[in-house]
C-alpha beads as a LAMMPS data file, in Angstrom:
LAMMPS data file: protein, C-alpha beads

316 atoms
315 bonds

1 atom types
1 bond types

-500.0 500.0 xlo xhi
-500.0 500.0 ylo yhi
-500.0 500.0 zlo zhi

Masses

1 110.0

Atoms # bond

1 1 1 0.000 0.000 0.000
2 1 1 1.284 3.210 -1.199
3 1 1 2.069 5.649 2.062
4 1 1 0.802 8.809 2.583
5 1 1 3.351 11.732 2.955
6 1 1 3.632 13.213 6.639
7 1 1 5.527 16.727 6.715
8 1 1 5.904 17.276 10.153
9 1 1 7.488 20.294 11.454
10 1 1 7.329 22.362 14.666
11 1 1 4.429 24.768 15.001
12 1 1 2.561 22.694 12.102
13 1 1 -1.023 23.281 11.279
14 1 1 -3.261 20.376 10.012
15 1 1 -7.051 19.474 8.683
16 1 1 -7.208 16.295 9.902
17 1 1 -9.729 13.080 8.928
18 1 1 -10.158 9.549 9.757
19 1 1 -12.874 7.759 9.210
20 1 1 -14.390 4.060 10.080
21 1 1 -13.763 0.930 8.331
22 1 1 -15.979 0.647 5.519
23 1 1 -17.288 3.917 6.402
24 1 1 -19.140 2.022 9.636
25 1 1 -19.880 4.391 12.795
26 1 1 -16.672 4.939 15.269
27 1 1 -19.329 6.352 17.599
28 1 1 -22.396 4.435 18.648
29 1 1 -23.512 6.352 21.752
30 1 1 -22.916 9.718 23.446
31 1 1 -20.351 8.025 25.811
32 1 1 -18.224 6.755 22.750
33 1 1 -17.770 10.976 21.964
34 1 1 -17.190 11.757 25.121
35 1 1 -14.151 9.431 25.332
36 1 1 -13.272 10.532 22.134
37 1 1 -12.432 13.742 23.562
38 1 1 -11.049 12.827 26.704
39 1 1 -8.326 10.987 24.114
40 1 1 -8.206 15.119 22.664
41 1 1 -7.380 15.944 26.129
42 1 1 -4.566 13.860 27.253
43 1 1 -3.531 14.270 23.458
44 1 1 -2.885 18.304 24.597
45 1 1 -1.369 16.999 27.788
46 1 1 0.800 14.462 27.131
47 1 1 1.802 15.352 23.769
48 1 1 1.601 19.188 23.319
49 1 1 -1.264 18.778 20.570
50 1 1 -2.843 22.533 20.106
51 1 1 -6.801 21.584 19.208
52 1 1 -7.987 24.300 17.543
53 1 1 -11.391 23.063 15.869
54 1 1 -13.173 19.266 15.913
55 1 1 -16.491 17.881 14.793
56 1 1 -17.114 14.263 15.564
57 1 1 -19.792 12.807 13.388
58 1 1 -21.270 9.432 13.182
59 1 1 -18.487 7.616 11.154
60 1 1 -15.220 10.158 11.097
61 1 1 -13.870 13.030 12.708
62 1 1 -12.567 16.536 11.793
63 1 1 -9.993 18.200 13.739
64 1 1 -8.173 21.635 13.608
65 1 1 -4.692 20.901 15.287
66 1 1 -1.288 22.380 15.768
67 1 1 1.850 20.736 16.826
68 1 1 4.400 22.889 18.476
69 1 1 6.503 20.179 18.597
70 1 1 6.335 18.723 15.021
71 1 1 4.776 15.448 16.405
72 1 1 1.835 14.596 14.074
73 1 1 2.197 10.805 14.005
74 1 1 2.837 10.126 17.777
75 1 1 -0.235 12.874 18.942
76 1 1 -2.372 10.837 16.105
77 1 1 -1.260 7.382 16.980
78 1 1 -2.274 7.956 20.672
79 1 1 -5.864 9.494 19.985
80 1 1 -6.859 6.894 17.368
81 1 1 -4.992 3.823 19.295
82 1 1 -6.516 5.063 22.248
83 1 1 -9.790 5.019 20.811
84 1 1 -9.711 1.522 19.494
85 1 1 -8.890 -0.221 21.860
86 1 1 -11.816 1.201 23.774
87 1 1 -14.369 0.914 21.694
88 1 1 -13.029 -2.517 20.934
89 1 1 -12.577 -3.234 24.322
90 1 1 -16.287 -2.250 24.954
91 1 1 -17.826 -4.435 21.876
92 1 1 -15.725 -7.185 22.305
93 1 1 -14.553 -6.732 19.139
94 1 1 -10.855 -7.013 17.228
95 1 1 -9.485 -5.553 14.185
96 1 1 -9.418 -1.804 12.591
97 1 1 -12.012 0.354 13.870
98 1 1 -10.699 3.300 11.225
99 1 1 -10.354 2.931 7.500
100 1 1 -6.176 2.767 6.744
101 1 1 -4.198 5.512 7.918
102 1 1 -5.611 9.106 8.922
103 1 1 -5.255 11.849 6.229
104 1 1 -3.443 15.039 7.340
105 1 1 -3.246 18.256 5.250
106 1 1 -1.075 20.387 5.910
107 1 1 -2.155 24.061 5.782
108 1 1 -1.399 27.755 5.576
109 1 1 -2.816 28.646 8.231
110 1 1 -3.511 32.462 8.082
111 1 1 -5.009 32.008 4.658
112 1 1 -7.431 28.958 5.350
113 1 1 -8.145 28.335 9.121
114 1 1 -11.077 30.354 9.549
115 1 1 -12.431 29.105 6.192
116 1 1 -11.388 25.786 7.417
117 1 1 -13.125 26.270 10.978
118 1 1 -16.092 27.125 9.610
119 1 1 -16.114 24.462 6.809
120 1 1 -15.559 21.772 9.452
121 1 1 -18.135 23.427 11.955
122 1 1 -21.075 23.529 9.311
123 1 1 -20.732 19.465 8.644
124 1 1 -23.457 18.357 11.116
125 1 1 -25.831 21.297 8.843
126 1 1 -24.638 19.224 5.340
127 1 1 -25.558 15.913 7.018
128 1 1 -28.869 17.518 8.280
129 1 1 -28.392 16.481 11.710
130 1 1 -29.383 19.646 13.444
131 1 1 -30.683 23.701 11.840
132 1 1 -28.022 25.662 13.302
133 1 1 -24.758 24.328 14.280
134 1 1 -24.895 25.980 17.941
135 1 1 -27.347 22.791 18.244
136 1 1 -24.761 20.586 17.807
137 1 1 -22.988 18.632 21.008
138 1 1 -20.290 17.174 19.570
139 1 1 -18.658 20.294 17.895
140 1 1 -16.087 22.942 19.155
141 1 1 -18.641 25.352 17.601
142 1 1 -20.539 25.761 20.776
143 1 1 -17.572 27.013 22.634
144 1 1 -16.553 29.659 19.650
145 1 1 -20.120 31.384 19.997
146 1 1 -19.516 31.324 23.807
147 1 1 -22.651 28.835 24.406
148 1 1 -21.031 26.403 26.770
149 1 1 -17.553 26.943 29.054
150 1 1 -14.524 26.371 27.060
151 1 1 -12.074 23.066 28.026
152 1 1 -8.702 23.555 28.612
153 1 1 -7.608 21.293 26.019
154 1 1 -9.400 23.189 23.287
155 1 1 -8.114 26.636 21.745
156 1 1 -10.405 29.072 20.624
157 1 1 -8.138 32.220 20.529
158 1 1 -6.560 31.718 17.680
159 1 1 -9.362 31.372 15.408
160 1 1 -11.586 34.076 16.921
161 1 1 -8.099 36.272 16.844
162 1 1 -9.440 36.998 13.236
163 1 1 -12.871 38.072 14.317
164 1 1 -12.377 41.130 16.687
165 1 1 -10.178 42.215 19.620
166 1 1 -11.496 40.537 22.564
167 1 1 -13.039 37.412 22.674
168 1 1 -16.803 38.710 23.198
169 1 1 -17.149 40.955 19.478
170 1 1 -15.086 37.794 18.272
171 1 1 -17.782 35.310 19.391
172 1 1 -20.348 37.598 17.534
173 1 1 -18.109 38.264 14.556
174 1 1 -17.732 34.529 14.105
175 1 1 -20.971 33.585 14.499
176 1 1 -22.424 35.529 11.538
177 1 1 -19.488 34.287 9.698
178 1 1 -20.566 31.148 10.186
179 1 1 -24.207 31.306 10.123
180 1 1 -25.492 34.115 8.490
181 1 1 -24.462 32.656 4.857
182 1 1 -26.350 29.877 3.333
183 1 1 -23.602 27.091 3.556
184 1 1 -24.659 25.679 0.165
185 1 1 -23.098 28.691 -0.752
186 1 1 -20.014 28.523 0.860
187 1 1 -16.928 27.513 -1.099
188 1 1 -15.665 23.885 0.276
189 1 1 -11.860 24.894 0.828
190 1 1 -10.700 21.521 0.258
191 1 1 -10.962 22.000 -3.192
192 1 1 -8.107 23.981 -3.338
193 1 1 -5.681 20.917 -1.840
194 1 1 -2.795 20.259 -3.700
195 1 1 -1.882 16.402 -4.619
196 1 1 -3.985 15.409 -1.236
197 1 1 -0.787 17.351 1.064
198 1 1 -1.044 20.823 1.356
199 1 1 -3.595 23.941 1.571
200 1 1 -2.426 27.502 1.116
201 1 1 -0.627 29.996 -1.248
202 1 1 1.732 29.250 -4.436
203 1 1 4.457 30.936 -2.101
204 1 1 3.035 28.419 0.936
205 1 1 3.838 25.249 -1.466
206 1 1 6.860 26.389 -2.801
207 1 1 7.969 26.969 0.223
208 1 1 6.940 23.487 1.748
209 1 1 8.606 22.143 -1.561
210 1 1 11.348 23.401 -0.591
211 1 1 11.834 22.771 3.094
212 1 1 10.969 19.346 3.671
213 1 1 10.783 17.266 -0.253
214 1 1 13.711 18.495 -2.330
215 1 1 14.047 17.064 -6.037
216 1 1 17.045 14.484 -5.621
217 1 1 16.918 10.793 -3.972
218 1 1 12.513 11.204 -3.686
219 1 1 11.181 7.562 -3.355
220 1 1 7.673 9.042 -6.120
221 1 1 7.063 4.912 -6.143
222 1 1 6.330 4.402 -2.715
223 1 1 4.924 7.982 -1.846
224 1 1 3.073 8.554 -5.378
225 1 1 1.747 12.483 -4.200
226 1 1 5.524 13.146 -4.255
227 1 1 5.675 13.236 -7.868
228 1 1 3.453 15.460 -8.258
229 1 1 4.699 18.109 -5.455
230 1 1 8.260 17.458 -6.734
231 1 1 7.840 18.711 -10.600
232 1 1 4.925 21.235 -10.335
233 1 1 5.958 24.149 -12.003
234 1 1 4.789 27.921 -10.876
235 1 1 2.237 30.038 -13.024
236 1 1 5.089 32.110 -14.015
237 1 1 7.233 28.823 -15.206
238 1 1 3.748 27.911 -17.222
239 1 1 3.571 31.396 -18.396
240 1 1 6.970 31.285 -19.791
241 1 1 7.075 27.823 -20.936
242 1 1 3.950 28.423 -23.001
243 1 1 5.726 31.520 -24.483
244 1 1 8.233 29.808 -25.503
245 1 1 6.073 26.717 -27.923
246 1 1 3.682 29.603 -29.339
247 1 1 5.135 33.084 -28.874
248 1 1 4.050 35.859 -26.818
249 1 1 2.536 37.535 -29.517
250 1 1 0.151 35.317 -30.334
251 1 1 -3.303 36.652 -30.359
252 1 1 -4.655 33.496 -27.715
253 1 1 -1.445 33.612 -25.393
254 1 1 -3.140 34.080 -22.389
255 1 1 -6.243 32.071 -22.845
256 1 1 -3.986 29.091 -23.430
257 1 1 -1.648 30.000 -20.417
258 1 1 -4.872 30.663 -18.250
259 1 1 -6.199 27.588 -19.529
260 1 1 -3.275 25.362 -18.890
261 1 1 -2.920 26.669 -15.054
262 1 1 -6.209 25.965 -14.516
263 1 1 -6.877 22.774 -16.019
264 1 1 -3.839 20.914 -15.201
265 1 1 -1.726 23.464 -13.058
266 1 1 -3.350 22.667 -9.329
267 1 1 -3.432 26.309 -8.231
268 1 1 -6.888 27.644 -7.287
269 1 1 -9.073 30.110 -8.935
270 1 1 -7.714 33.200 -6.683
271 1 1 -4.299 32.418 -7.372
272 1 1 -4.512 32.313 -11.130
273 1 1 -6.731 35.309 -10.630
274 1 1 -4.158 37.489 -9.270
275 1 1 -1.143 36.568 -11.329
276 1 1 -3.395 38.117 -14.462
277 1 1 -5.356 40.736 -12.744
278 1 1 -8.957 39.026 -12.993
279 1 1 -11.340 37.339 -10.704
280 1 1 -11.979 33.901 -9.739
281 1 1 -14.952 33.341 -11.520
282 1 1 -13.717 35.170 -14.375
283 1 1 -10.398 32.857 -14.821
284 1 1 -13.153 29.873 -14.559
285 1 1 -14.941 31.054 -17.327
286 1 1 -12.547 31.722 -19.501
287 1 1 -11.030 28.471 -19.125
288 1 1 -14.400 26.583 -19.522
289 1 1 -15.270 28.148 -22.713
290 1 1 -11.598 28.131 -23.988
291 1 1 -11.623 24.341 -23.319
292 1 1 -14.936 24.828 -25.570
293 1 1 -13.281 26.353 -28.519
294 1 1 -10.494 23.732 -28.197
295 1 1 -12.695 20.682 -28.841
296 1 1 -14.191 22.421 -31.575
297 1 1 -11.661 23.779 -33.665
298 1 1 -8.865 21.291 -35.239
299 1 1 -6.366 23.928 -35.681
300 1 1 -6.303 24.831 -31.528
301 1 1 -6.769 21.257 -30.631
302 1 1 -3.518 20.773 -32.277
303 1 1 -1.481 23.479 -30.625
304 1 1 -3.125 22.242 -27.393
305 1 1 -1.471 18.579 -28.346
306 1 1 1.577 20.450 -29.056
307 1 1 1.696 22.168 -25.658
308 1 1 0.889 18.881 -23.753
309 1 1 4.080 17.178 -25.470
310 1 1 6.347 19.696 -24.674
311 1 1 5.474 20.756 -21.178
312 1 1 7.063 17.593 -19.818
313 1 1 6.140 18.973 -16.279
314 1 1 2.404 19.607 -16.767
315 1 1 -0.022 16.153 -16.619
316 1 1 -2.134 17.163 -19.187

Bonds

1 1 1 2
2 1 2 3
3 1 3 4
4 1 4 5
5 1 5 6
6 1 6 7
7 1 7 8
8 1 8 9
9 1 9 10
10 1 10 11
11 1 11 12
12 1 12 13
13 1 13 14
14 1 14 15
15 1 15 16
16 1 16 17
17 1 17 18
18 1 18 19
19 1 19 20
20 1 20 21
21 1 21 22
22 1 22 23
23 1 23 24
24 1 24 25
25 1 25 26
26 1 26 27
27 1 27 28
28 1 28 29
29 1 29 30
30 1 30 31
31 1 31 32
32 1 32 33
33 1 33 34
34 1 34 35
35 1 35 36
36 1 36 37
37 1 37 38
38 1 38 39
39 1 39 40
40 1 40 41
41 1 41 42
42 1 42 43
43 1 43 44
44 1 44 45
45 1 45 46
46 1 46 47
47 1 47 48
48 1 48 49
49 1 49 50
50 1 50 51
51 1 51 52
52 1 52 53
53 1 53 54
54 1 54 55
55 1 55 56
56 1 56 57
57 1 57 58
58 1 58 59
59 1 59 60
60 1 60 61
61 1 61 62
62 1 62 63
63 1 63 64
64 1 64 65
65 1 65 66
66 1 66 67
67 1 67 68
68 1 68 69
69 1 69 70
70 1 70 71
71 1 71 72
72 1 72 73
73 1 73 74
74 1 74 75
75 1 75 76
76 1 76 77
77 1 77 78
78 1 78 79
79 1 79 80
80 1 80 81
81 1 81 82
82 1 82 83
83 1 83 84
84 1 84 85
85 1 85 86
86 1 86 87
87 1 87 88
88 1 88 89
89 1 89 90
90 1 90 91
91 1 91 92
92 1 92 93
93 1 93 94
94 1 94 95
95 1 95 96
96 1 96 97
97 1 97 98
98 1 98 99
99 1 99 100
100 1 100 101
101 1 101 102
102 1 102 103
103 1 103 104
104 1 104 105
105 1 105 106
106 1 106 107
107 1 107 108
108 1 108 109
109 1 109 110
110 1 110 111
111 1 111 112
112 1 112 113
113 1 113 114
114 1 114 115
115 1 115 116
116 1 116 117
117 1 117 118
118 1 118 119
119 1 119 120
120 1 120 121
121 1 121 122
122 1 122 123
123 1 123 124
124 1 124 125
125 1 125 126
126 1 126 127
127 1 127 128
128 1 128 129
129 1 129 130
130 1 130 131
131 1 131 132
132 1 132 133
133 1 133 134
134 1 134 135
135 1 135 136
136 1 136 137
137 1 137 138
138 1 138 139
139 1 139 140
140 1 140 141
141 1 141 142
142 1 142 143
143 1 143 144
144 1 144 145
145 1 145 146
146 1 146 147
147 1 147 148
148 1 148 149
149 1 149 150
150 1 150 151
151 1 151 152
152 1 152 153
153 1 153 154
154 1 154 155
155 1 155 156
156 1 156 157
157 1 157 158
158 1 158 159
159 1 159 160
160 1 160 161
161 1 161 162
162 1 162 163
163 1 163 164
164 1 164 165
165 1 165 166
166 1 166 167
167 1 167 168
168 1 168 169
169 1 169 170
170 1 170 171
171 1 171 172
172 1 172 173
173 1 173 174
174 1 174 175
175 1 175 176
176 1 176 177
177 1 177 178
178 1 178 179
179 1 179 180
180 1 180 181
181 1 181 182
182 1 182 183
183 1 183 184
184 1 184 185
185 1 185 186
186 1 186 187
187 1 187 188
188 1 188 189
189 1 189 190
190 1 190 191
191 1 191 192
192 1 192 193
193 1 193 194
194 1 194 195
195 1 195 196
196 1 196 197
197 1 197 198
198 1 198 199
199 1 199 200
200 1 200 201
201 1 201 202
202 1 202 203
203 1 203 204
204 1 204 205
205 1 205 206
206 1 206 207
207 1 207 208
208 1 208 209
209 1 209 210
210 1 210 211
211 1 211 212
212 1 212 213
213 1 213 214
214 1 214 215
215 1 215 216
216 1 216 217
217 1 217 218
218 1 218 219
219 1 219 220
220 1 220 221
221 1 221 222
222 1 222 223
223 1 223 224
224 1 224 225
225 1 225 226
226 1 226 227
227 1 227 228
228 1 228 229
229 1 229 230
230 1 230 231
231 1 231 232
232 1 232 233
233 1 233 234
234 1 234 235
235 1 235 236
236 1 236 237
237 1 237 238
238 1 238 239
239 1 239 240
240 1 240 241
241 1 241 242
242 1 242 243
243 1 243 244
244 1 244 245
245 1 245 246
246 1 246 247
247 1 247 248
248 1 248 249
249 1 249 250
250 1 250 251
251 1 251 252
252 1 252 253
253 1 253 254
254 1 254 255
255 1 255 256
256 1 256 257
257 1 257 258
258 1 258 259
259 1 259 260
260 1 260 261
261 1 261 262
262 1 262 263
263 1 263 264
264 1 264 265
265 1 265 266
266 1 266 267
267 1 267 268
268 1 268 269
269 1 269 270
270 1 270 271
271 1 271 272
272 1 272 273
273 1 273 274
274 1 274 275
275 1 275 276
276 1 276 277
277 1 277 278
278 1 278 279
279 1 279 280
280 1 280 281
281 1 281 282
282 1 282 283
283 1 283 284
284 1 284 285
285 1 285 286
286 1 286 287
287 1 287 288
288 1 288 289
289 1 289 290
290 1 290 291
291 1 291 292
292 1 292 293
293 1 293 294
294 1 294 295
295 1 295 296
296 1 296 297
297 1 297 298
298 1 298 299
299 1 299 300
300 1 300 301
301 1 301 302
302 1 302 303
303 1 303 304
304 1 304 305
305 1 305 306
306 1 306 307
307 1 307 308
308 1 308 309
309 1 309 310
310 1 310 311
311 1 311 312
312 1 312 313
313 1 313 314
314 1 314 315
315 1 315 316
């Protein structure tokens, strides 16, 4: 089985997901949650784990979490182990309780943890378990509008930071952010995840490129995402690449460099969007009804070919 990719670095910030075997429940009664989070707890005590956000549905879990220390797999191994061998224990049961290994993203967190908080906070809504997510028990949500007393263990601050001054305006702010849009609405921020690893900026990735993958002695058979995060080019590499097979000059240069960075590029819709001066929706647009014109006209279909060749580093 191929293995995941862990980047683990002090002061880390993750989305984090497991989920049952088979997609069966991990929690079959109130009690189950509540040990759940008492695993949280001694998680933050015994191994530094900074909780930030978590949502424990019927089969997975969502978490928020930070590790000052750079210990991902040991803070993980405890609250999953942990769990399983209660709720084992309790069944009389043997075997995996979750479904393979837990999958960690690692994000920017400035850029995407209050888009993430509130993503994770609004899943009981999508499942229609409850209206309003201050309804829900097993959130954090009910301790960032200030509806129940805060555990130790869990970290608020942080979060609400981006909402106001002190923590009461915060509470407000944040609950409007969360609930006063219809969530249908709201963009799912996980669609902007790059090769299943990491959530943030071009600079973010880059930078994570560079820090802890490197290009020489990468082991892309074992780790397959590795590939991917090892030979992604930037928008500006595309840009000049793209020059380079048809010319700056010519009259569709953009479209096709547009096109290429969104369609096979990885980088989301604001990104492209800045590095040409448009908006999101416009840089979609464009690149759906350029794909359009490429199907239908021979002559573009076979420039299109001829970029695909030639940029080596794009899967096209």
């Amino acid at each position: 089985m191929a293995r995941p990719l862990r980047i683990q670095y002090p002061g880390a910030f993750y989305h984090v997901t497991s989920r049952g075997n088979e997609k069966r429940a991990i929690f079959k009664s109130n009690w189950d949650r509540e040990k759940f989070r008492s695993y949280l707890e001694s998680a933050h005590d015994r191994y530094g784990a900074t909780i930030h956000v978590y949502c424990l549905m019927d089969n997975h879990y969502h978490l928020l979490l930070e590790t000052p220390i750079g210990n991902l797999s040991k803070i993980l191994h405890h609250i999953n182990g942990a769990y399983t061998t209660y709720f084992n224990t309790k069944r009389r049961r043997s075997g995996h309780l979750f479904q393979g290994r837990y999958k960690a993203i690692l994000v920017e967190k400035d850029s995407y943890g209050k888009e993430l908080s509130r993503y994770i906070h609004l899943n009981p809504i999508r499942a229609g378990l409850v209206d309003r997510p201050s309804e829900y028990r097993w959130s954090s949500y009910p301790y960032y509008v200030g509806r129940e007393k805060k555990p130790d263990w869990l970290t608020t601050e942080s979060i609400l930071g981006y909402f106001g001054p002190d923590e009461s305006s915060a509470q407000k702010t944040y609950r409007r952010f969360v609930e006063d849009t219809s969530w249908i609405e709201i963009k799912n921020p996980m669609k902007d995840v790059f090769a299943s690893t990491l959530l943030g900026s071009q600079k973010f990735i880059t930078w994570a490129r560079e820090q802890f993958i490197g290009s020489e002695n990468v082991d892309t058979r074992n780790i397959p995402v590795l590939k991917e995060l090892v030979e992604r080019p930037s928008l500006e590499q595309i840009e000049r690449k793209i020059e380079s097979i048809i010319g700056g000059k010519h009259p569709l240069y953009k479209k096709f460099c547009i096109h290429v960075s969104h369609q096979h590029g990885g980088f989301s819709l604001k990104e492209i969007g800045a590095y040409y001066g448009m908006r999101g929706s416009a840089v979609s647009q464009s690149s759906r009804r350029f794909k359009v014109r490429i199907l239908e006209d021979n002559k573009l279909k076979k420039l299109m070919g001829d970029i695909d060749r030639r940029m080596k580093f794009v899967e096209c």
